[in-house]
C-alpha positions as a Markdown table, in Angstrom:
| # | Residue | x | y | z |
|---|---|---|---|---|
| 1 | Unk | 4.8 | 5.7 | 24.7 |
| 2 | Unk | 3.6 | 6.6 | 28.3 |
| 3 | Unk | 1.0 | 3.8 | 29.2 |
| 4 | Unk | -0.1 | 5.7 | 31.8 |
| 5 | Unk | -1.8 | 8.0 | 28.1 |
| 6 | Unk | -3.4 | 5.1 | 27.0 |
| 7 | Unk | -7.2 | 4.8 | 27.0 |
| 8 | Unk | -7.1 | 1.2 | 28.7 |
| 9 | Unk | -5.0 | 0.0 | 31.7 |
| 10 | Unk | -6.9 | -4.0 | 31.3 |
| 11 | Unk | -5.1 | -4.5 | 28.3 |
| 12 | Unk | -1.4 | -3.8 | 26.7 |
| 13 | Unk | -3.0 | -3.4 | 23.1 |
| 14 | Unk | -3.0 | -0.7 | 21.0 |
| 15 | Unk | -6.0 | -0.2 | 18.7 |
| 16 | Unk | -6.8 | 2.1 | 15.5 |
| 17 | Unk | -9.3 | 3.2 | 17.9 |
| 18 | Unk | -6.9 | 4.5 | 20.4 |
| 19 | Unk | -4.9 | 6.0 | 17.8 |
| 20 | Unk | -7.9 | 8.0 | 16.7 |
| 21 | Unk | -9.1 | 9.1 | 20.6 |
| 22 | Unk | -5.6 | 10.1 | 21.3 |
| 23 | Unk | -5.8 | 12.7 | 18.1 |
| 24 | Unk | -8.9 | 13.6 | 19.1 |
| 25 | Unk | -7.8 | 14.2 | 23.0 |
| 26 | Unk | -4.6 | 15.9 | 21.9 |
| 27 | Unk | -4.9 | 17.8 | 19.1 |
| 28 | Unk | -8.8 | 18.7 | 19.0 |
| 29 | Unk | -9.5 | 16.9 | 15.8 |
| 30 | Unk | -13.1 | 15.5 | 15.4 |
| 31 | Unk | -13.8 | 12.3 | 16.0 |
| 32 | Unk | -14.6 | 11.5 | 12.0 |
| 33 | Unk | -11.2 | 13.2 | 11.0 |
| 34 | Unk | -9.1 | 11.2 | 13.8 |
| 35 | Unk | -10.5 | 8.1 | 12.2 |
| 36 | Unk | -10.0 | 9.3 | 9.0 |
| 37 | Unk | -6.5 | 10.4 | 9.7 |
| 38 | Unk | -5.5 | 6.8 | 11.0 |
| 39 | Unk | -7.3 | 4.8 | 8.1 |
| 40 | Unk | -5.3 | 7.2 | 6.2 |
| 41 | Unk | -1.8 | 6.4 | 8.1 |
| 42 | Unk | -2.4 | 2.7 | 7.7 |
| 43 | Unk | -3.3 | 2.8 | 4.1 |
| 44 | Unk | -0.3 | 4.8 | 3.1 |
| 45 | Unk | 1.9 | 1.6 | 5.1 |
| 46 | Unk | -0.4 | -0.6 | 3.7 |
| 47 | Unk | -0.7 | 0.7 | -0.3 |
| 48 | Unk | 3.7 | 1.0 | 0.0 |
| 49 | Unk | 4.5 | -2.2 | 1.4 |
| 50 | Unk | 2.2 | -3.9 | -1.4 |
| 51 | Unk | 4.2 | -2.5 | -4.2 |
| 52 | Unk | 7.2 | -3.5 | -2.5 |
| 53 | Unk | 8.5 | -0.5 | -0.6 |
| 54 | Unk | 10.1 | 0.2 | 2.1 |
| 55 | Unk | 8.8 | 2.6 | 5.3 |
| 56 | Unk | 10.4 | 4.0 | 7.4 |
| 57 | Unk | 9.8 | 6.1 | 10.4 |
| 58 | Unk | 12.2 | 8.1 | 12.0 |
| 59 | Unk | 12.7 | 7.2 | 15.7 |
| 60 | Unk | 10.4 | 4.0 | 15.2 |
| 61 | Unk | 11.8 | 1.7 | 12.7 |
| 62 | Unk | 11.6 | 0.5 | 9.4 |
| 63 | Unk | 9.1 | -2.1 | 7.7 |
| 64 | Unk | 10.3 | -4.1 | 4.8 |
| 65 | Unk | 9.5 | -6.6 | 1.9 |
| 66 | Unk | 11.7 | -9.6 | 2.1 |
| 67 | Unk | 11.7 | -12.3 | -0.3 |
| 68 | Unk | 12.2 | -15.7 | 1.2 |
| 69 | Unk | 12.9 | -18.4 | -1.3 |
| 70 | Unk | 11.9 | -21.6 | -2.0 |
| 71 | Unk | 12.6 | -24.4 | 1.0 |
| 72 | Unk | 12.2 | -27.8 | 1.5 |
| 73 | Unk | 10.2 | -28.0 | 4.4 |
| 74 | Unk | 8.4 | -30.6 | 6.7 |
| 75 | Unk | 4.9 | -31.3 | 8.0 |
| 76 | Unk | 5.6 | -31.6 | 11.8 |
| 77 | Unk | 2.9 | -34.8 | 12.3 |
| 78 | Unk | 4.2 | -37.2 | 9.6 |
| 79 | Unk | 7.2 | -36.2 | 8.3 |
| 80 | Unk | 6.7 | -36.2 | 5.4 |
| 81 | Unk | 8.7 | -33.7 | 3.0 |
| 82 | Unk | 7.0 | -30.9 | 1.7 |
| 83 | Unk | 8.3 | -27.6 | -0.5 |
| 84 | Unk | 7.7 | -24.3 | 0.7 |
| 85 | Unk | 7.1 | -21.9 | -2.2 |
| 86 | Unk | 8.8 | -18.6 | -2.4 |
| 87 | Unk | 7.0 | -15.6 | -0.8 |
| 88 | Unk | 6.9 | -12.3 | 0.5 |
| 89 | Unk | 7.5 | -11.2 | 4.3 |
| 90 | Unk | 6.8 | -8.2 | 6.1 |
| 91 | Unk | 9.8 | -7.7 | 8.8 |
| 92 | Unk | 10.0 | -4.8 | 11.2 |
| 93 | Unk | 12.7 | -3.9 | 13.1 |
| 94 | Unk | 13.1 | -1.3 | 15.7 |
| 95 | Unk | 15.2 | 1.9 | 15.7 |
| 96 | Unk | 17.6 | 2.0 | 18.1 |
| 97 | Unk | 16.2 | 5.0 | 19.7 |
| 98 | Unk | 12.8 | 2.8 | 20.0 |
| 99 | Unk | 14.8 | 0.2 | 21.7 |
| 100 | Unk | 16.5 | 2.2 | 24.0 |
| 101 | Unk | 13.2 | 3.5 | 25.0 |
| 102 | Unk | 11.7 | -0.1 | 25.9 |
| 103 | Unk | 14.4 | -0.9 | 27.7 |
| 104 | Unk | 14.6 | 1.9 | 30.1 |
| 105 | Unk | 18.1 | 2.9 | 29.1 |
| 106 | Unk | 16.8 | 6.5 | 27.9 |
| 107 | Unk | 13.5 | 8.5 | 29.2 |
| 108 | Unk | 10.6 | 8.6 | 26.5 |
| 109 | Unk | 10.6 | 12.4 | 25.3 |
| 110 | Unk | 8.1 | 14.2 | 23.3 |
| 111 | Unk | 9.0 | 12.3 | 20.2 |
| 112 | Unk | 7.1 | 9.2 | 21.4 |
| 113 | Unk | 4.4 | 11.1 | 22.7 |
């Protein structure tokens, strides 16, 4: 994505707020249904990744459960030994398209736009 599009030049983050100016600038949504529209994004993410899906987005990348299991871990002060219980991880990883983009190797085109 062109920073040059982005509402604010101070800082490098992206907000839900952006997301919902930019559909408002570009596509002449209303303010309420830009909002709405990116709630609704996130929740869709949000709502499949709980019940253990996976999402992927073409040209983006690709969000996924991974289990980690149990571990013997250590507290970093004492020392001491302590077990880290099994969870769940969210991992993203980047489409190669999206990396080529960051790194300069390939122009951004419309698709990132």
């Amino acid at each position: 994505m062109d920073r040059a599009i982005l509402p604010s030049i101070e800082t490098p983050t992206l907000t839900k707020a952006d997301l919902a100016d930019l559909l408002f600038e570009r596509l002449g949504l209303n303010k309420r249904e830009s909002k709405d529209m990116v709630e609704a994004f996130f929740e869709i993410i949000h709502t499949s990744l709980v019940q253990g899906e996976d999402v992927k987005l073409s040209g983006f990348g690709n969000f996924q459960i991974r289990r980690k299991a149990p571990r013997p871990g250590r507290n970093p002060r004492t020392g001491e030994a302590i077990p880290i219980k099994a969870r769940n991880v969210v991992t993203f990883h980047a489409s190669h398209k999206l990396k080529a983009v960051v790194q300069g190797d390939i122009p951004a085109g419309d698709d990132f736009e």
